[in-house]
C-alpha positions in Angstrom: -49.6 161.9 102.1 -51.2 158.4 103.0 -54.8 158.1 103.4 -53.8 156.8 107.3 -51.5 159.7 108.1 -54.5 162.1 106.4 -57.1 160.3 108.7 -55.0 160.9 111.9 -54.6 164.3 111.3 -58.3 164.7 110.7 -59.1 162.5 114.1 -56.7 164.7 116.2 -55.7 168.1 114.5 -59.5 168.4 113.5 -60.7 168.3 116.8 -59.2 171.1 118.7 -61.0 170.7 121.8 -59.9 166.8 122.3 -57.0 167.2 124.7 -55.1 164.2 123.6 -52.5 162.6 125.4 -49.1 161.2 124.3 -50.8 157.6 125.3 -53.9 158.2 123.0 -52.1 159.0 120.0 -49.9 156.3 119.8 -53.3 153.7 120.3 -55.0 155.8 117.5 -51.1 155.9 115.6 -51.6 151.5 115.7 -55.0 151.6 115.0 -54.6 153.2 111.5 -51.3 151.2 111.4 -48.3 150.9 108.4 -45.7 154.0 107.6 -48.4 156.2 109.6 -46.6 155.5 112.7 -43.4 156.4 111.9 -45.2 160.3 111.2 -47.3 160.1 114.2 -44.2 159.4 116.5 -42.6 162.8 115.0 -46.0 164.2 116.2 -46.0 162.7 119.4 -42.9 164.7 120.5 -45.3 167.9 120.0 -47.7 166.5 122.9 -47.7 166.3 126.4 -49.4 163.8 128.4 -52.7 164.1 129.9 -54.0 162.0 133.0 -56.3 161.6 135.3 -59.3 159.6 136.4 -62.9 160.1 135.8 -65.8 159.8 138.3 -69.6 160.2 137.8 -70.8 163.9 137.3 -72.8 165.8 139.9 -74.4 168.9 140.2 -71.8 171.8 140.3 -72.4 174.7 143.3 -73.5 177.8 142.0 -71.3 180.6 141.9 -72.0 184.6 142.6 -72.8 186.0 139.6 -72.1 189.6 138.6 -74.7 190.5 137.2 -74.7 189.8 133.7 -77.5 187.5 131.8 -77.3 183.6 132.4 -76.9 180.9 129.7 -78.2 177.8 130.0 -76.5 175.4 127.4 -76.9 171.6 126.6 -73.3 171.1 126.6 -72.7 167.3 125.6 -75.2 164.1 124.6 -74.7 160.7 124.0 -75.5 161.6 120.1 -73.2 160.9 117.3 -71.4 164.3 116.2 -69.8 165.0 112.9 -66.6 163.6 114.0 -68.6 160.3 114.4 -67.7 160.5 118.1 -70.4 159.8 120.4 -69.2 160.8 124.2 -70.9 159.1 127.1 -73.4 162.0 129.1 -72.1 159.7 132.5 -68.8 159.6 132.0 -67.7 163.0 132.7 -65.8 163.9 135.6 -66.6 168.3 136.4 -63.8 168.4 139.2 -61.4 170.5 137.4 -63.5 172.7 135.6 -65.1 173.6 138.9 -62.3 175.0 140.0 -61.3 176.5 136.7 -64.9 177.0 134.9 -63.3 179.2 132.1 -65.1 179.6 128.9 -63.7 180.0 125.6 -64.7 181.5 122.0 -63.8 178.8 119.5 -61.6 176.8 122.4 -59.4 179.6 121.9 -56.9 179.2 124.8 -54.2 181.3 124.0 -56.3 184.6 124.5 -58.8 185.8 127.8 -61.3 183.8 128.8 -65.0 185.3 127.8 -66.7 184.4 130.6 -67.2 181.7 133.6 -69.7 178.7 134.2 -71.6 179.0 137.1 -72.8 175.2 137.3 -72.4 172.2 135.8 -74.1 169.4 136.2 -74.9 165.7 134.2 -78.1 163.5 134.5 -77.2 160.6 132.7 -78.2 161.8 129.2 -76.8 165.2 128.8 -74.4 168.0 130.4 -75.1 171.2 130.8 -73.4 174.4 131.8 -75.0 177.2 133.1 -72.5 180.1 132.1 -72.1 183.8 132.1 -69.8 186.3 130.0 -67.7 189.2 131.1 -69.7 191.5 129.6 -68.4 194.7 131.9 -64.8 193.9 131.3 -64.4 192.8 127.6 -65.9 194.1 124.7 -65.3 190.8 122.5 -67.1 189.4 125.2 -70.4 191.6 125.4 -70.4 191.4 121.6 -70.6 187.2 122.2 -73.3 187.7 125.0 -75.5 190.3 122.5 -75.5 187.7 120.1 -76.6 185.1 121.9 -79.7 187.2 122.6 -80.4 188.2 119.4 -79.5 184.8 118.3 -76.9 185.2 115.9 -75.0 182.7 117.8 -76.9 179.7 120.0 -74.1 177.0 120.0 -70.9 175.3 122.1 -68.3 172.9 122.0 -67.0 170.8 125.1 -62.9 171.0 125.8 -61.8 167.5 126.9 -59.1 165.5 128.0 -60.0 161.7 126.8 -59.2 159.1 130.1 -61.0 156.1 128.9 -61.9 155.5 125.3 -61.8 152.9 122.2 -62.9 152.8 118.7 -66.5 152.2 117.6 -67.1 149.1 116.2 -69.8 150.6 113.9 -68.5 150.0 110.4 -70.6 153.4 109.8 -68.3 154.9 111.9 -64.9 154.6 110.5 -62.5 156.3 113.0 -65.2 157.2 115.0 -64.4 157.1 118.4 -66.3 156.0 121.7 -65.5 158.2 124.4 -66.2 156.4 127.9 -64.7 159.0 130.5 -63.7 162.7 130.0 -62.6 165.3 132.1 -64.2 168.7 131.2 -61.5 171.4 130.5 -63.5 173.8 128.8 -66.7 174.9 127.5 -66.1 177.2 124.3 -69.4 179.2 122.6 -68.8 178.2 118.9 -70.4 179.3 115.5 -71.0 175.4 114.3 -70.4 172.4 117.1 -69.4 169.2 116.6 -72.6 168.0 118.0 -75.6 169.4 116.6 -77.9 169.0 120.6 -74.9 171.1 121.9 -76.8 174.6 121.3 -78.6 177.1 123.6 -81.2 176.4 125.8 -82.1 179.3 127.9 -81.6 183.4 129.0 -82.1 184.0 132.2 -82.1 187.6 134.2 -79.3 186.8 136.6 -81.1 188.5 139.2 -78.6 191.0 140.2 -79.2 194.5 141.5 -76.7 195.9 138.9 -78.3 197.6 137.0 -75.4 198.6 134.1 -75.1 195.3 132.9 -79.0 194.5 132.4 -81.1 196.6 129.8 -82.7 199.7 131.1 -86.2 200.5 130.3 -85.4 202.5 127.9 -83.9 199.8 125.7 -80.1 201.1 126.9 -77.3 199.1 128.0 -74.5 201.2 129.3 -71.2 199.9 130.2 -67.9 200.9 131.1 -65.4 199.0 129.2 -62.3 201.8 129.0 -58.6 200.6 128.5 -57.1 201.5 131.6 -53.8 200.9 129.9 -53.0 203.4 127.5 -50.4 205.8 127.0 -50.7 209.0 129.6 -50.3 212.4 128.3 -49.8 214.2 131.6 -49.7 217.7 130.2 -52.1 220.5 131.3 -53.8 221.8 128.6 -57.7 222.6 128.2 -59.5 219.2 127.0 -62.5 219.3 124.2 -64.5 216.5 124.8 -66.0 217.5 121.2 -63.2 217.3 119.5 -61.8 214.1 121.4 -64.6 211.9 120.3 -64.6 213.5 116.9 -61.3 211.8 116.7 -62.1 208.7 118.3 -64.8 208.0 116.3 -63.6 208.5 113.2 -60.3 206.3 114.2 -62.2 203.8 115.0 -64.6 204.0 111.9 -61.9 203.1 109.2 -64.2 200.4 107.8 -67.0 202.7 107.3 -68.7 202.1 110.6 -67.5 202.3 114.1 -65.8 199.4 115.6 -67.1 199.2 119.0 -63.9 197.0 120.2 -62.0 200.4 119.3 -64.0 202.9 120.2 -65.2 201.8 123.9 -62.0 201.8 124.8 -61.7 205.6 125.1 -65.3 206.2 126.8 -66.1 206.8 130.0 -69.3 204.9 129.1 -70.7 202.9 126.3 -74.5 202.1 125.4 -73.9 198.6 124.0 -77.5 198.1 122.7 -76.7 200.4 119.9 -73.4 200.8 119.3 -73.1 201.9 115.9 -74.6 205.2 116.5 -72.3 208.0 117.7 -74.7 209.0 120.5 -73.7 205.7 122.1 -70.6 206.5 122.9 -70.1 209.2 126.3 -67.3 211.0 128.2 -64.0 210.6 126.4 -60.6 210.7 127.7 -58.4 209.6 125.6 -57.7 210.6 121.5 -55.4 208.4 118.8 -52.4 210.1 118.1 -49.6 208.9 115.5 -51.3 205.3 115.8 -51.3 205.2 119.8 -54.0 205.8 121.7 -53.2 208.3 124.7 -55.3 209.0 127.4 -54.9 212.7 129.0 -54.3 213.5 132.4 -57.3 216.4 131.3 -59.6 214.1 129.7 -60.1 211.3 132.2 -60.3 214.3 134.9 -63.2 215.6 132.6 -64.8 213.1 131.7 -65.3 211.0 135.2 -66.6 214.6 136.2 -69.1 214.8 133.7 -69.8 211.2 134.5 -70.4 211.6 138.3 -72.9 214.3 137.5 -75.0 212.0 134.9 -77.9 209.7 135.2 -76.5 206.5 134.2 -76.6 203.2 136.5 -74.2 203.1 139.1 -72.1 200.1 138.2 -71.5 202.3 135.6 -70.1 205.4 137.3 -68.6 203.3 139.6 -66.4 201.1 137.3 -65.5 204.6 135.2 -64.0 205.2 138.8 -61.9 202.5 138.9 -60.5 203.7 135.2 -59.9 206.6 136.6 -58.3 205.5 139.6 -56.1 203.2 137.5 -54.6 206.8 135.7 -54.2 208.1 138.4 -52.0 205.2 140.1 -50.1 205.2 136.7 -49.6 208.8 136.0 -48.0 209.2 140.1 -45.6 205.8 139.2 -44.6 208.1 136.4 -43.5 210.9 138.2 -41.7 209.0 141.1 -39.9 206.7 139.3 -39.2 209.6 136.4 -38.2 212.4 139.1 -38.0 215.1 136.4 -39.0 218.2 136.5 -42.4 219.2 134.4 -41.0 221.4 132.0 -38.8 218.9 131.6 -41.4 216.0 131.6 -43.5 218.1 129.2 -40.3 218.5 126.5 -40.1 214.2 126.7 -43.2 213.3 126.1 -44.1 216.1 123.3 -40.5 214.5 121.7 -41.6 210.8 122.8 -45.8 211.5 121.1 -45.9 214.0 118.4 -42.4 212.3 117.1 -40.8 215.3 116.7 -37.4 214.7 114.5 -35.4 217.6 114.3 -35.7 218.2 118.6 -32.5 219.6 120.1 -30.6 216.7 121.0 -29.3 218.1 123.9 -33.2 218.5 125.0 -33.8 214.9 124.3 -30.8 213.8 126.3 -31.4 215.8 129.3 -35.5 214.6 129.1 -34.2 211.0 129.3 -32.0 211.8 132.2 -34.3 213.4 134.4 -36.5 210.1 134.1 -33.9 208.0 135.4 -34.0 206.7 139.0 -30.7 207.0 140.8 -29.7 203.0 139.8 -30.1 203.9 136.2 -27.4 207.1 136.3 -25.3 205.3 138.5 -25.3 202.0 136.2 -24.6 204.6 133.1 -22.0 205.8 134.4 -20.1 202.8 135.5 -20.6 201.9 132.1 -19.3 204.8 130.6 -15.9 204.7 133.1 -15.6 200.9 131.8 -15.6 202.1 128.3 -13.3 204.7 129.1 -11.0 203.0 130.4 -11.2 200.2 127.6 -9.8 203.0 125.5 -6.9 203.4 127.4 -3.5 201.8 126.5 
């Protein structure tokens, strides 16, 4: 590899959050010049082209927030970064990430966002974001938000598309670039930023009468992050919430301690401040089984019960509603669309979750009829006639 091909990779492909255009590579393919352009027009083909014009940054309107802690960030300077970029604090233009304020872990844009900005605003020498995580609906994201309070974590990176630029003329700076005007994308919390100012400035209570996102005075933090996903097991039989979270627990403690991103999932409710202890963890309704996780028609039953009768916040009880709900919706879709009997319903799903091999086959094939909606038999059948008469000479 040439030392120019090497140095464009590093100047784009080591910058994830630069959202370069099909233009701006070929300027940065003829800056570095020779054979490199040849390789940087099969790279080209992998881009698309970014526009769009830049305009002076403002202060963003606030938006409602929901009751989780806000984080103040210094977002961008005018400083020089490791990349030996040095982005101008007036150039930004905040339009489309005020309608899109999404923020990343790591500029990860392939996976949920963790969280949205809530302002955004530039006076001259710095942006920052004021931004808050998804702390009631995402367990990666709650884990993010606990350590920025314990500060374990207290930086971020700005996603950009580049609209005005050139290279620095600082021979200190080779490849360095000079970024005039950018339009904000993103804003990503990061373990190490490009810019060293980029890092945490503030915690703020966000005010909110929710209480289940905010620490009690006890030192709690109880949440309701359940899956409302999972497989159902619509059977009737007796549920031991014991013996459920016996299970749960130790499925989800394979590495020796208990993975909260795998365990919350089957509680009702989930005491984040401390979520390696077992006591943390209330009110399953669902148990692993065969690798899957399946949630019982019993169990969520049970468990919102138990919930509705408890003292935690009310956010709390209210959002293990809404799991519940969500079952509920799912487990009637079931039985309208399956329109099978429940013995019959029972025999599938023992056959379809316990993996039973040596099942009657006849069993098995009448299960998988009485599931099917009155499109589905008639389609089999007109396929079976077709290869029927196929047969035929």
């Amino acid at each position: 590899m040439t030392d120019a091909l090497a140095a464009i990779q590093r100047r784009i492909f080591g910058s994830p959050n630069i959202k370069w255009g099909v233009g701006d590579l070929r300027l940065i393919a003829q800056h570095f010049g020779g054979a490199a352009i040849g390789d940087m027009a099969r790279m080209v083909q992998k881009w698309d082209a970014g526009a769009g014009g830049a305009a002076p940054a403002t202060t963003a309107p606030v938006i409602k927030d929901s009751g989780s802690p806000i984080h103040t960030f210094v977002a961008s300077t005018g400083s020089i970064d490791r990349m030996k970029d040095r982005l101008d604090p007036r150039g930004w233009n905040l339009g489309p990430f005020k309608k899109n304020p999404v923020i990343l872990f790591g500029h990860d844009g392939l996976n949920l966002p963790i969280g949205r900005g809530l302002a955004a605003w530039s006076d001259g020498q710095a942006l920052r974001v004021k931004l808050q995580l998804a702390t009631s609906i995402s367990t990666f994201a709650a884990r993010v938000d606990k350590m920025l309070q314990d500060k374990f974590l207290a930086a971020c990176s700005v996603g950009f598309i580049p609209v005005r630029w050139d290279f620095a003329k600082d021979v200190n700076r080779p490849g360095g670039i000079d970024f005039h005007a950018m339009e904000l994308v993103e804003l990503s919390i990061v373990p190490c930023p490009a810019n060293s100012d980029c890092t945490l400035e503030s915690i703020a209570d966000s005010g909110s009468k929710s209480a289940s996102t905010r620490r009690a005075a006890d030192g709690s933090d109880w949440r309701c992050v359940a899956k409302r996903d999972l497989t159902i097991d619509s059977a009737d039989d007796p549920w031991d919430a014991a013996r459920a979270k016996a299970l749960i627990l130790d499925w989800a403690s394979a590495a020796g301690t208990i993975d909260p991103e795998k365990a919350a999932q089957c509680f009702l409710a989930t005491d984040f401040a401390a979520p390696l202890k077992a006591t943390s963890y209330r009110f399953p309704f669902a148990t692993p089984n065969l690798g899957k996780l399946v949630a019982a028609k019993t169990g969520w039953r049970a468990a919102l019960a138990a919930l509705e009768k408890s003292s935690l916040p009310e956010r709390v009880i209210f959002e293990g509603r809404q799991t519940v709900d969500a079952y509920e919706r799912l487990l009637a879709e079931q039985l309208e669309n399956g329109g099978k009997s429940a013995r019959l319903g029972r025999a599938f799903d023992l056959i379809r979750l316990q993996g039973i091999a040596n099942a009657d086959r006849a069993a098995v094939e009448a299960a998988r009829r009485a599931r099917m909606t009155p499109h589905e038999r008639r389609a089999e059948r007109a396929a079976e006639i077709r290869r029927i008469r196929s047969t035929c000479p």
